[in-house]
C-alpha positions in Angstrom: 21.3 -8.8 -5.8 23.6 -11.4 -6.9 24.8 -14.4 -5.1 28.4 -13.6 -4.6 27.4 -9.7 -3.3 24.2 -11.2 -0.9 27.4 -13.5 0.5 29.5 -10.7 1.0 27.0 -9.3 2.6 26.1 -12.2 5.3 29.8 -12.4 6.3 30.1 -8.8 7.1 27.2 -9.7 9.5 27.6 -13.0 10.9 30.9 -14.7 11.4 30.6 -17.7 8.9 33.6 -19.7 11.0 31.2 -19.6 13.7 28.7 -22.9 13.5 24.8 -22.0 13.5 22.5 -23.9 16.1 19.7 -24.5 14.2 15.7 -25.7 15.4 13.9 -26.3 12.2 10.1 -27.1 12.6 9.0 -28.5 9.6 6.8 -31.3 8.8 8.0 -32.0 4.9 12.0 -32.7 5.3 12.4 -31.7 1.7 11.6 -27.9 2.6 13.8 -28.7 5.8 16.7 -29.8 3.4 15.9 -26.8 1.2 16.1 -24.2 3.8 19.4 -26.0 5.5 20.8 -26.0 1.5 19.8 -22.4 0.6 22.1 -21.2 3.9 24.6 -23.8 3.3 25.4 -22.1 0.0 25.9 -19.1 1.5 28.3 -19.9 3.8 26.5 -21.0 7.1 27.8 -23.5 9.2 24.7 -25.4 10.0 23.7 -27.9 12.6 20.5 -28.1 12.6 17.8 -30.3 14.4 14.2 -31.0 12.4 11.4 -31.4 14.3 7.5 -31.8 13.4 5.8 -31.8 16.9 5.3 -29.8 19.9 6.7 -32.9 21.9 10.0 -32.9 19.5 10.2 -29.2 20.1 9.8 -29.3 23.8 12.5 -32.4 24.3 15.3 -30.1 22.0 14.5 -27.2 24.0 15.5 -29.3 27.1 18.8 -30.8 25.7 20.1 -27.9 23.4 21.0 -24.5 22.6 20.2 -23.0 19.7 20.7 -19.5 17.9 17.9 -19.5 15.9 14.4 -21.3 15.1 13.2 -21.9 11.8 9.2 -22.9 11.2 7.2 -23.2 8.7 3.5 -21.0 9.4 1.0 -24.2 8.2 1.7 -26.9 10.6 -0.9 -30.4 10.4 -3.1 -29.1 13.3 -0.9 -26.2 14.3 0.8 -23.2 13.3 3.9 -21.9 13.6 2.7 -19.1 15.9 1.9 -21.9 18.1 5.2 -22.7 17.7 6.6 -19.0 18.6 4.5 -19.2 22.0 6.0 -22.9 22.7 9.3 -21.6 22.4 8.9 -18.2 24.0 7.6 -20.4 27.5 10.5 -22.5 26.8 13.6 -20.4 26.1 12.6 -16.8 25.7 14.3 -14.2 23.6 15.5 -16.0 19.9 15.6 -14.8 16.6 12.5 -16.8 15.1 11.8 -16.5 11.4 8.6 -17.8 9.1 9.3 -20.1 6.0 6.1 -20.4 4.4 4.4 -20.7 1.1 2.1 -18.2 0.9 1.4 -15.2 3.7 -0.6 -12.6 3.0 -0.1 -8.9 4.1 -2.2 -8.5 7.0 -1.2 -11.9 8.4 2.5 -10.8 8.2 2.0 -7.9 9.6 0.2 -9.1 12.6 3.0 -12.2 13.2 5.9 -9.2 13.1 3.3 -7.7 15.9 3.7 -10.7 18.0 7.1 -11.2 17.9 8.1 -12.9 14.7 11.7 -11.9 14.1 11.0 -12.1 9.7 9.6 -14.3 7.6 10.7 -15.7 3.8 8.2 -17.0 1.0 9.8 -20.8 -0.2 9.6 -19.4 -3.5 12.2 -16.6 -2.5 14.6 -18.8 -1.1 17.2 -16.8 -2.2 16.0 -14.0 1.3 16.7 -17.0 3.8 20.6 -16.1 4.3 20.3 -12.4 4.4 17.0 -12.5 6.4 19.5 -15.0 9.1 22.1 -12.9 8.9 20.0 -9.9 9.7 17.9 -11.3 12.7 21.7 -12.5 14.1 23.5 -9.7 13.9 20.1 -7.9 15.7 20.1 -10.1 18.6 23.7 -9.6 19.0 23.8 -6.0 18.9 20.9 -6.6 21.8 23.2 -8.6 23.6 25.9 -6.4 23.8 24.0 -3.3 24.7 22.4 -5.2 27.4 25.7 -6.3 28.6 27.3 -3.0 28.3 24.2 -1.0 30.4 24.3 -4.4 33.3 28.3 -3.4 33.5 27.9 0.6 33.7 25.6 -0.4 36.9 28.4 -2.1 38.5 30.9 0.2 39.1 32.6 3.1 38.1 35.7 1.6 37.0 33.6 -1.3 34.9 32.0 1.7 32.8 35.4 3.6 32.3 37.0 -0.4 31.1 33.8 -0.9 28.5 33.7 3.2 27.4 37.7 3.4 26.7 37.5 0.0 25.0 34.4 -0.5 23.3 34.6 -1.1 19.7 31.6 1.7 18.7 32.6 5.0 19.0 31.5 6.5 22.7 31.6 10.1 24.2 30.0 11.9 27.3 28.6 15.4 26.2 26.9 18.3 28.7 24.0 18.3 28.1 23.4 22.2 28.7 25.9 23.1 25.9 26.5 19.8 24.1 30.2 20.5 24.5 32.4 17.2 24.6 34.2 16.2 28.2 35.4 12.7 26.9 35.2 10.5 24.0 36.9 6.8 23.8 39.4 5.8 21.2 36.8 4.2 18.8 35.5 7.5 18.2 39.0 9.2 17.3 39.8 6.6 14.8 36.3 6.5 13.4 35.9 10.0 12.8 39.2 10.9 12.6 40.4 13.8 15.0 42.9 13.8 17.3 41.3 14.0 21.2 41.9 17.4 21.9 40.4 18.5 18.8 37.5 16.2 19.8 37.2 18.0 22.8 37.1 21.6 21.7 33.9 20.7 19.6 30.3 20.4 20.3 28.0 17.5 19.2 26.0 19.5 17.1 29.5 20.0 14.9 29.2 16.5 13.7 25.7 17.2 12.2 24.4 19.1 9.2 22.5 22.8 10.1 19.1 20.9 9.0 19.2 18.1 11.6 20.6 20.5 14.9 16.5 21.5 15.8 15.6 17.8 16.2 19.2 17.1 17.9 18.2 19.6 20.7 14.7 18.0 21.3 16.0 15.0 21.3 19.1 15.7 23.5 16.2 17.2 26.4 14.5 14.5 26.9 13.9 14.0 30.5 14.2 10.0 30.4 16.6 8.7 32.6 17.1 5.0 30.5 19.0 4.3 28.0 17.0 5.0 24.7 17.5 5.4 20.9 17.2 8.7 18.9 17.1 7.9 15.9 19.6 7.8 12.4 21.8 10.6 11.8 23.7 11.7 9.5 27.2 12.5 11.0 30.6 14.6 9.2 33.8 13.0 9.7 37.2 15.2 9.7 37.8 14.9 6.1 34.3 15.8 5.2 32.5 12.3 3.8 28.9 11.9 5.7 28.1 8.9 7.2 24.5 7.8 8.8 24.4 6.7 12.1 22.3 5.2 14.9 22.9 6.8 18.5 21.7 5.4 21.6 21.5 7.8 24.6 21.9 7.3 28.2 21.8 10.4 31.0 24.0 10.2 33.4 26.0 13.1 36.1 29.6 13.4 34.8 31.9 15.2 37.5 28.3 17.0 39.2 27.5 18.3 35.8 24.0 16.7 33.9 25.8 14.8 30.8 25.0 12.1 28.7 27.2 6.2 26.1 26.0 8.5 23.7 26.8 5.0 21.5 26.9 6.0 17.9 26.8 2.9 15.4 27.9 3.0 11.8 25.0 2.6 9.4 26.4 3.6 6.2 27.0 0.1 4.7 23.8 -1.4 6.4 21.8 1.1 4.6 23.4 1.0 1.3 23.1 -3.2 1.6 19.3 -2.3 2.9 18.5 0.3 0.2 20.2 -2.7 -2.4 18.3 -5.7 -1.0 15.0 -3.5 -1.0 15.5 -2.7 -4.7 16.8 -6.1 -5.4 13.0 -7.4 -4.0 11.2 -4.6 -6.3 12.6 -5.5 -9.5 12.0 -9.1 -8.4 8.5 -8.6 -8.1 8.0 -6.4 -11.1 10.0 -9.1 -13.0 8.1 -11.9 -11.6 4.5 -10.0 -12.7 6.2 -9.2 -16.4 7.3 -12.9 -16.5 3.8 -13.8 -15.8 2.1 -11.6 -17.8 4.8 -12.2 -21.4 4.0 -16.1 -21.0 -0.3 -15.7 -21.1 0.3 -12.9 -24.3 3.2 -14.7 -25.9 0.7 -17.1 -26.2 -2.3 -15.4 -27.7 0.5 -13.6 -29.6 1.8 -16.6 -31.2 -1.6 -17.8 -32.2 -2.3 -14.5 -33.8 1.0 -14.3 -35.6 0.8 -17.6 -36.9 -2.7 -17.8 -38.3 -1.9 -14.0 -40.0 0.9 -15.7 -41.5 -0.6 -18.2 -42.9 -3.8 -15.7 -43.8 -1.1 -13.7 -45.8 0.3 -16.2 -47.6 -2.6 -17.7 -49.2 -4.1 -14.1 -49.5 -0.9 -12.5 -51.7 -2.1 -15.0 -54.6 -6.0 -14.5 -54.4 -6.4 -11.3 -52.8 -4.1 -8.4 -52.7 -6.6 -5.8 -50.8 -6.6 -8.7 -47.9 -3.0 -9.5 -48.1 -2.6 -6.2 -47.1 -4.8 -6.3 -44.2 -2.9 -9.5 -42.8 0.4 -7.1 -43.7 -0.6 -4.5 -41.2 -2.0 -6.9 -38.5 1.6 -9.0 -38.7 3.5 -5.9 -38.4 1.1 -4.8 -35.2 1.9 -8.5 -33.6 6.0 -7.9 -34.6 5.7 -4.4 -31.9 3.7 -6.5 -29.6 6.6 -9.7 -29.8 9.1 -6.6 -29.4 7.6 -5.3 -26.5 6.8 -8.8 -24.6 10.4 -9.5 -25.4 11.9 -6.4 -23.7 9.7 -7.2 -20.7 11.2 -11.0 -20.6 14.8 -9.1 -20.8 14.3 -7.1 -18.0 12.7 -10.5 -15.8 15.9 -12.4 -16.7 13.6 -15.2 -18.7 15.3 -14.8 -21.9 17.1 -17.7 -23.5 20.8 -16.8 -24.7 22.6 -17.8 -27.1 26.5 -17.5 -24.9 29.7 -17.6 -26.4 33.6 -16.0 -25.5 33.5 -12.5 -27.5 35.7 -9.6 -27.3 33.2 -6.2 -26.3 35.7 -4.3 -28.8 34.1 -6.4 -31.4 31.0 -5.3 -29.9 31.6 -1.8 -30.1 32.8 -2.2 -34.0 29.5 -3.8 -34.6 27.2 -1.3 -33.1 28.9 1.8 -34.6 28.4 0.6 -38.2 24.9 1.3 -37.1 25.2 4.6 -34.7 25.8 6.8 -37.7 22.4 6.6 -39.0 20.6 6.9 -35.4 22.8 9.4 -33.1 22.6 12.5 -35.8 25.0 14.5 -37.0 25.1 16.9 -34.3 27.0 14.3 -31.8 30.3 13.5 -31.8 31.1 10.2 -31.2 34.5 9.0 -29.2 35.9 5.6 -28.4 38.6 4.2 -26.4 38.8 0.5 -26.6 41.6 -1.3 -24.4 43.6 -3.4 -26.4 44.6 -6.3 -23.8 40.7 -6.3 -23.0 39.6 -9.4 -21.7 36.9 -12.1 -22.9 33.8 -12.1 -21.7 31.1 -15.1 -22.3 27.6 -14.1 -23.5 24.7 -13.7 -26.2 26.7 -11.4 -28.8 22.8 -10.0 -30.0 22.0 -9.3 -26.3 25.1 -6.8 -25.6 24.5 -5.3 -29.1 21.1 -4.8 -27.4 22.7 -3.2 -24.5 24.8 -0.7 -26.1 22.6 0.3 -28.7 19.6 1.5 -25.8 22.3 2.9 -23.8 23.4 4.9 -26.7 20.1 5.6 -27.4 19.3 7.2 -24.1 22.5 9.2 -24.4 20.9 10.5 -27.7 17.6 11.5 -26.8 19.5 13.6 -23.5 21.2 15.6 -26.1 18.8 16.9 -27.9 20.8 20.4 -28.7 23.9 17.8 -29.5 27.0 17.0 -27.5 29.6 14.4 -27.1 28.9 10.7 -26.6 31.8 8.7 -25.6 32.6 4.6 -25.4 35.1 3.1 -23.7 36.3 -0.3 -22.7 38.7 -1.6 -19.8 39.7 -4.4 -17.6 38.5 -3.8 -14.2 39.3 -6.1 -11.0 37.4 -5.9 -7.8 38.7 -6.8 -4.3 37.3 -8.6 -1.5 38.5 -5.5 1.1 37.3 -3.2 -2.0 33.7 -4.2 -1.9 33.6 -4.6 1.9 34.0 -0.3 1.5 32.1 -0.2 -1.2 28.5 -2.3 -1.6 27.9 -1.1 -4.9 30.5 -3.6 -6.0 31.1 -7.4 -6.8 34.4 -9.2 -6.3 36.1 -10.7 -9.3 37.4 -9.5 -12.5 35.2 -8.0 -15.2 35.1 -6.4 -18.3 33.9 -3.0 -18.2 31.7 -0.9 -20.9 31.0 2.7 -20.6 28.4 5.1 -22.2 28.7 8.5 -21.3 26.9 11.8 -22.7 27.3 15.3 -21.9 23.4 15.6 -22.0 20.6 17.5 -19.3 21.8 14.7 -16.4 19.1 13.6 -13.8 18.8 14.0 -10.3 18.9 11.4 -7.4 15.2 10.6 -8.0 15.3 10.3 -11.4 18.3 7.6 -11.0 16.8 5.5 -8.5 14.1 4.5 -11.0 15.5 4.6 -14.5 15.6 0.7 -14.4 11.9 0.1 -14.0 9.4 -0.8 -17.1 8.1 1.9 -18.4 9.4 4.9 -16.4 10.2 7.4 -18.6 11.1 11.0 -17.8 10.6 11.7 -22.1 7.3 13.0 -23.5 4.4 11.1 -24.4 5.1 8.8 -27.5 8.6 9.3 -27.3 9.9 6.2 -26.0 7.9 3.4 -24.0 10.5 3.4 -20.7 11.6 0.1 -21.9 15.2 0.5 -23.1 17.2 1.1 -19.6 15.0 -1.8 -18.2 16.1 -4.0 -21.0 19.5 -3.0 -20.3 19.1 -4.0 -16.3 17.4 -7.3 -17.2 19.9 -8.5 -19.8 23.3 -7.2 -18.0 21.6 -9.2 -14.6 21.2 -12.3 -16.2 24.7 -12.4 -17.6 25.9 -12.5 -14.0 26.9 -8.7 -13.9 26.1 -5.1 -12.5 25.0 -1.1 -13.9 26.5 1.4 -12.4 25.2 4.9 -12.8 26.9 8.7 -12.3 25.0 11.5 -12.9 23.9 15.1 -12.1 21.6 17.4 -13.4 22.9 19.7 -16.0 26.2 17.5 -16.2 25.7 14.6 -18.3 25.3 10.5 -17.6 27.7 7.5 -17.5 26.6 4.1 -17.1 28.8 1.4 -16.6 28.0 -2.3 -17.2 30.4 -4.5 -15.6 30.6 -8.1 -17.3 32.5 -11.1 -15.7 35.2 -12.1 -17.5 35.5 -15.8 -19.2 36.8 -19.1 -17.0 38.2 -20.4 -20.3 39.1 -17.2 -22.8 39.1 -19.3 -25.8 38.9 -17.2 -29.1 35.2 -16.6 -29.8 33.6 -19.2 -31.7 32.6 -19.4 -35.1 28.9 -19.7 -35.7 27.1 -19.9 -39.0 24.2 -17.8 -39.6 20.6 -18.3 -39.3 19.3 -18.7 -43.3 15.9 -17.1 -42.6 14.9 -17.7 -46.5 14.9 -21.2 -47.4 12.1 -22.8 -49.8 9.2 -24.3 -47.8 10.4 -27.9 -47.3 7.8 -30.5 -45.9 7.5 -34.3 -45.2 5.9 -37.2 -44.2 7.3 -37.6 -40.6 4.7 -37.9 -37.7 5.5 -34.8 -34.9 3.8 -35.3 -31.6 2.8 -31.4 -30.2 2.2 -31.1 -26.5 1.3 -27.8 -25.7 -1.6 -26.6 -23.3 -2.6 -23.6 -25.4 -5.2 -24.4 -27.5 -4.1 -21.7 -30.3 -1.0 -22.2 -30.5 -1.4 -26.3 -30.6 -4.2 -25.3 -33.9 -1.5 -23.2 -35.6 0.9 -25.7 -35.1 -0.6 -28.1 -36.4 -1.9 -26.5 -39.3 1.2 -25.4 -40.3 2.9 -28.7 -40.1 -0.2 -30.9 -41.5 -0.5 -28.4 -44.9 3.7 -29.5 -45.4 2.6 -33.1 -45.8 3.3 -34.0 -41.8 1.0 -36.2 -39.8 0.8 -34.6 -36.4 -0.6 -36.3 -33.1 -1.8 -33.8 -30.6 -1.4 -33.5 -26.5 -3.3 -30.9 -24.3 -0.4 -31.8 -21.2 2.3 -33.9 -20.0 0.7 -36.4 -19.0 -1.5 -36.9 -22.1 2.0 -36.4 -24.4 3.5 -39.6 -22.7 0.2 -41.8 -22.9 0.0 -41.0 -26.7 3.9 -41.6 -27.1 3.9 -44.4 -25.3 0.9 -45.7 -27.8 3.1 -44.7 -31.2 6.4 -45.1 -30.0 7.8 -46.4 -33.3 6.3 -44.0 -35.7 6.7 -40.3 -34.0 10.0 -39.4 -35.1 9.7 -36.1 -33.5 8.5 -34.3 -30.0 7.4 -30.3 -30.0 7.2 -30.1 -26.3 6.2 -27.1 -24.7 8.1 -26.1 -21.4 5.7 -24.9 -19.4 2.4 -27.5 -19.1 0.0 -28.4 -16.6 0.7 -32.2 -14.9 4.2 -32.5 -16.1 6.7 -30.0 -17.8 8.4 -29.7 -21.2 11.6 -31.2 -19.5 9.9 -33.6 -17.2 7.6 -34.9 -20.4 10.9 -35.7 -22.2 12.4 -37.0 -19.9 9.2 -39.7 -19.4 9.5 -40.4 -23.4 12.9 -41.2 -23.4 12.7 -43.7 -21.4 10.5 -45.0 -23.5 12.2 -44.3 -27.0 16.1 -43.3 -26.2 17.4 -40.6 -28.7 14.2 -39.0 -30.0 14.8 -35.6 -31.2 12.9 -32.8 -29.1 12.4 -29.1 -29.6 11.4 -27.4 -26.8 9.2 -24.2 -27.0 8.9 -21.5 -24.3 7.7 -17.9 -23.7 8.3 -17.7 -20.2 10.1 -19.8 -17.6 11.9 -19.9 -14.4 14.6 -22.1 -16.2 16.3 -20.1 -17.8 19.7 -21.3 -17.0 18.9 -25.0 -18.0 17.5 -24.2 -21.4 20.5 -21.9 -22.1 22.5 -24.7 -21.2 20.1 -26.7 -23.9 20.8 -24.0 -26.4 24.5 -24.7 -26.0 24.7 -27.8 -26.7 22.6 -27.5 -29.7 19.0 -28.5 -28.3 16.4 -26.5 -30.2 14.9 -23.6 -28.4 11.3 -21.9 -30.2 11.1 -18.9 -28.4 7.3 -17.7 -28.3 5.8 -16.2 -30.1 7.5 -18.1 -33.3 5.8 -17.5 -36.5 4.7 -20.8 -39.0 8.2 -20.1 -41.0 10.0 -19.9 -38.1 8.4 -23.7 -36.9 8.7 -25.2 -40.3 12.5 -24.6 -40.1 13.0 -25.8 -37.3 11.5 -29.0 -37.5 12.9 -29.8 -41.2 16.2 -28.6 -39.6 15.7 -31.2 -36.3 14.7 -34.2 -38.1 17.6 -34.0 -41.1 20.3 -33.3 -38.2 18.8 -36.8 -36.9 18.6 -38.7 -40.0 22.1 -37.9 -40.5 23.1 -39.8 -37.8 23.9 -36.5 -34.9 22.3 -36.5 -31.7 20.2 -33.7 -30.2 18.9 -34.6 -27.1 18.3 -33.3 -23.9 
C-alpha cells in the first residue's frame, strides 16, 4: 500500500486533530524515536512518554492517561509481557501493541492469547500507523457499545434518545416473523428507504436467499445479552451490497419478543483489510525474491564473467569451445532476465527517471507490436493530446506495456481487438474516501484492454504474484504481470484491473504526474561497442563475494590496471587509508559485511575528498538513494555485469575525472 493511501486510511479511523497519549517502553531511545517518527509521518499527534523500567512505568501510570502503550517484547531482564501484566494491574483495558525485532509464530500467537492488542516487526515499520489506528478505532467502538448497553439499562426514554440518534443504523425486529416495528434515522439514510417502506419489510429482505438459513439460527438464539452474529452481506434500496457487522440484543417491544439489532458498515474496512493483507503478501514474497536475486546475481555475475572472458580467448584458439562458452553465456543472459524480473516485482531495481510523455511511449512500443501481437489482432489507440508528464525510467514503462500487451495476446488466441489509450485522470480526497482502490492526486493513466477469454475473481486476485500462471506448461514463466506490479509500485503508482470471464481484460496503470513538467530530457545513448581501452590506474575492489572480486580483477589486471583487493568495509578503508595517493578509483560494492558500499565511501572520502566511486549492486533496500545517485550521474553496475560491461565503466569513470568533472556521492 502506498504511503499517501495507508494515510488516508488512518484518518478515516482515528481523528488525526485529536493528540495521541502515548507510553513507550523501550530501552534503546533510537527505536523509541523511530516508532514516534514512523506515526508522526502519518499524521499522529504524539505525546509520548519513554520509559525503560517497571518503576518508570508504574510512576506514569500514577500521573497520566494514556490511549495507548507501546513496548518492545525483549526488555534487559524482562519482557514486554511483563509489561502487559504491569499495566493490566495498573490501568486495565488499553490498546497494547508489540514492537519487536524478531517474533516467531507461535510466540505471537500465544501474546494475541493473552491479551496483546497487535504487534509490528521494526523492520516493517511502515504497519505501526495502520496497526494504531486499528487497535484505536477497536477500543472506541468498545467504548461506545458499552456506553450505549449501560444507557438502554437506565431507562426507557435514555434507550429511545441513543436508538433515534445513534449514528449506526438501529431497528427493533419480531422476532417470530422478523417483520420491522421501528428503525432509527441512521438506518433510512444508510440504506435508503423511506420509514414506511422500512417498515413493511422483513429483515431477511436486506439479505441474499443464501445467507437467510444462517439468519434464522442465528436470530433464535435464546441468549438474552447483547452478542455479535457475525458479517453480513446487506442490499441497500438501489441495489449495491454492502457487508456488515450486526450486534444483537433481545429485548420485549410493546409485549411482543423483539430484538439494537446495531448494524455497522464494513465495506470500506474490508476493502482497506483485504488491501493491507495483500499489500503484506507481496511484501513478503518481494522481500524473499530480493533475498534470493542478490545470493544468484552473484554466482551469476561470476559465471558470466569468467564465460566471457573464456569466449573471448576461445574464438581465436578454439572455435568448438567458443561455442561451448556461446551457449553457457546465452543460458546466464535467461538467468540475469529472470533475476531481474524478480528484482522488478521487489521494487529493488535501480531507475534511470526522467519527465517523458506516455504517448511517446506508446509510439515506441508499437514500432515493435507488429511483429509480436499477429496479424489476427487489431490494434487501436487513443492517445490524449494535452496528456500530462509523468517522471520515470523510459525502458521500465516500455517494459510495462510491452507484458501488458503481451498478456492481452496470449488471451486471444482465436484473435480480437487490443486497444491503448491514454488520459489525464485526477483523484479526490472525498473520491477515495468512497473508493479504497484509489490514491489522491493527479496521474497519468495507461490502458490495455483485450476482448480475450477474461478471468474470474480468483484468477484476478493472484495475477500479480511470481510465477502464477493460468497458461500451459512452457508457455510463459508467470513473470510478466508481476513485473508489471513491481515496476508500476516503485514509480509511486497503482494497477487497476476489470475483468470477467468470457468478456475480455483492462488493466489500468495509473502514474503520478511530474512536480516540474519540464520537456523530457535529452540523453545520449549507451555505445555498447567501443574498442577494449585499458590503463595503468590503480582500482581498489571491495566486494565480499569472492567470484565476483576474481573476475573483477581479472578483467581489470589483463587491461594493464593494478588492482588492490578488499573482502569488506572495513578492510576497503584500512587499505585506502594505506594508498591514499595512488588509487584513483573505488569499485565499492553496496551491500558488504562490517560497513556498506555507501558507508565505505563515505569513510574514504574523508580521507581522500573527490575520489571517483562506482557502486555495484544486485539487491538492496536503497533503492531510492541509488536512483537518486544515478541521477546525478554516480555510476551504478547492476549485477550481474559482464567484463565488457565493467571495463566501460571504469574507462568511462576515470576519463570523466581526469577531465576535470566531479562524480561523487
Amino acid at each position: 500500500m502506498s504511503q499517501t493511501a495507508a494515510n488516508k486510511t488512518i484518518n478515516t479511523l482515528w481523528n488525526m486533530s485529536v493528540p495521541l497519549r502515548m507510553l513507550v517502553i523501550e530501552h534503546t531511545t533510537a527505536d523509541a524515536e523511530s516508532n514516534l517518527h514512523e506515526l508522526q509521518r502519518a499524521g499522529f499527534q504524539c505525546q509520548a512518554h519513554i520509559v525503560g523500567t517497571r518503576a518508570e512505568i508504574l510512576d506514569h501510570l500514577r500521573c497520566f492517561h494514556y490511549d495507548i502503550v507501546l513496548t518492545d517484547y525483549q526488555l534487559p531482564g524482562w519482557t514486554g509481557m511483563d509489561a502487559l501484566s504491569l499495566v493490566r494491574q495498573s490501568i486495565g483495558e488499553i490498546p497494547f501493541i508489540l514492537v519487536t525485532g524478531a517474533l516467531g509464530e507461535e510466540v505471537a500467537v500465544e501474546c494475541i492469547r493473552q491479551g496483546v492488542t497487535d504487534y509490528v516487526l521494526k523492520d516493517h515499520l511502515s504497519r505501526l500507523p495502520i496497526v494504531v489506528a486499528r487497535a484505536l478505532e477497536e477500543k472506541n467502538l468498545r467504548d461506545a457499545r458499552a456506553f450505549m448497553v449501560e444507557a438502554l439499562r437506565q431507562s426507557e426514554s435514555n434507550s429511545l434518545f441513543l436508538f433515534t440518534h445513534n449514528p449506526l443504523p438501529m431497528w427493533v425486529f419480531e422476532r417470530e416473523s422478523l417483520q420491522f416495528l421501528q428503525v432509527n434515522d441512521a438506518a433510512l439514510v444508510h440504506y435508503g428507504y423511506e420509514r414506511i417502506e422500512f417498515l413493511r419489510m422483513s429483515v431477511s429482505d436486506l439479505h441474499p436467499p443464501e445467507e437467510i438459513p444462517r439468519l434464522l439460527r442465528a436470530f433464535h438464539d435464546d441468549s438474552t445479552h447483547v452478542q455479535p452474529v457475525g458479517q453480513w452481506h446487506h442490499r441497500r434500496k438501489d441495489g449495491s451490497v454492502i457487508d456488515v457487522e450486526i450486534f444483537l440484543h433481545p429485548m420485549k417491544y410493546s409485549g411482543r419478543a423483539a430484538a439494537l439489532v446495531v448494524a455497522q458498515d464494513i465495506t470500506e474496512r474490508r476493502a482497506l483489510e483485504q488491501q493491507l493483507q495483500q499489500s503484506q503478501k507481496f511484501e513478503a514474497i518481494g522481500q524473499l525474491a530480493g533475498g534470493i536475486s542478490h545470493d544468484v546475481n552473484n554466482v551469476i555475475g561470476a559465471i558470466l564473467g569468467w564465460v566471457e572472458l573464456g569466449e573471448e580467448q576461445a574464438a581465436s584458439n578454439d572455435a568448438r569451445l567458443a561455442t561451448y562458452f556461446k551457449k553457457i553465456h546465452a543460458q546466464c543472459d535467461r538467468v540475469t532476465a529472470l533475476v531481474r524480473q524478480l528484482l522488478a516485482f521487489a521494487r529493488r531495481q535501480i531507475l534511470e527517471p526522467r519527465n517523458i510523455s506516455l504517448n511517446q511511449s506508446v509510439q515506441d512500443v508499437l514500432n515493435l507490436l507488429d511483429n509480436v501481437i499477429g496479424k489476427d489482432i487489431e490494434l487501436h489507440t487513443v492517445l490524449a493530446d494535452d496528456l500530462a508528464v509523468v517522471r520515470a525510467d523510459p525502458t521500465q514503462i516500455e517494459q510495462v506495456l510491452m507484458n501488458l500487451c503481451i498478456n492481452s495476446r496470449d488471451a486471444m488466441p482465436k484473435g480480437g481487438r487490443l486497444s491503448i489509450e491514454t488520459h489525464n485522470a485526477e483523484f479526490s480526497e472525498e473520491l477515495c474516501r468512497r473508493n479504497a482502490r484509489l490514491q489522491p492526486g493527479r496521474f497519468v493513466r495507461l490502458s490495455v484492454s483485450d476482448t480475450g477469454i477474461g478471468m474470474d475473481a480468483a484468477v484476478r486476485e493472484r495475477i500479480f504474484e511470481p510465477f502464477f500462471t493460468t497458461k500451459a506448461t512452457g508457455k510463459g514463466t508467470g513473470l510478466g504481470l508481476s513485473t508489471v506490479y513491481g515496476i508500476v509500485k516503485q514509480h509511486g503508482g497503482f494497477i487497476q484491473v476489470e475483468s470477467e470471464p468470457g468478456r475480455g481484460s483492462r488493466f489500468c496503470v495509473f502514474l503520478p504526474v511530474s512536480e516540474d513538467a519540464k520537456p523530457a530530457e535529452y540523453r545520449p545513448p549507451v555505445v555498447t561497442d567501443q574498442a577494449v581501452c585499458g590503463g595503468t590506474e590503480t582500482i581498489l575492489i571491495a566486494e565480499d563475494h569472492e567470484g565476483i572480486r576474481e573476475m573483477a580483477s581479472a578483467t581489470l589486471e589483463s587491461l594493464g590496471y593494478h588492482v588492490l583487493l578488499a573482502r569488506d568495509g572495513e578492510e576497503a578503508v584500512a587499505i585506502f587509508s594505506a594508498h591514499r595517493d595512488s588509487i584513483a578509483l573505488v569499485l565499492l560494492d553496496v551491500i558488504m559485511p562490517r560497513r556498506s558500499g555507501p558507508e565505505t565511501y563515505e569513510a574514504i572520502t574523508a580521507l581522500k575528498p573527490g575520489i571517483p566511486v562506482i557502486f555495484a549492486t544486485g539487491y538492496s533496500n536503497e533503492t531510492a538513494a541509488l536512483t537518486e545517485m544515478v541521477e546525478r550521474g554516480i555510476i551504478v553496475l547492476q549485477k550481474p555485469y559482464s567484463p565488457r560491461v565493467l571495463w566501460r565503466r571504469v574507462r568511462e569513470a576515470l576519463d570523466y575525472a581526469a577531465a576535470g568533472f566531479s562524480r561523487t556521492a
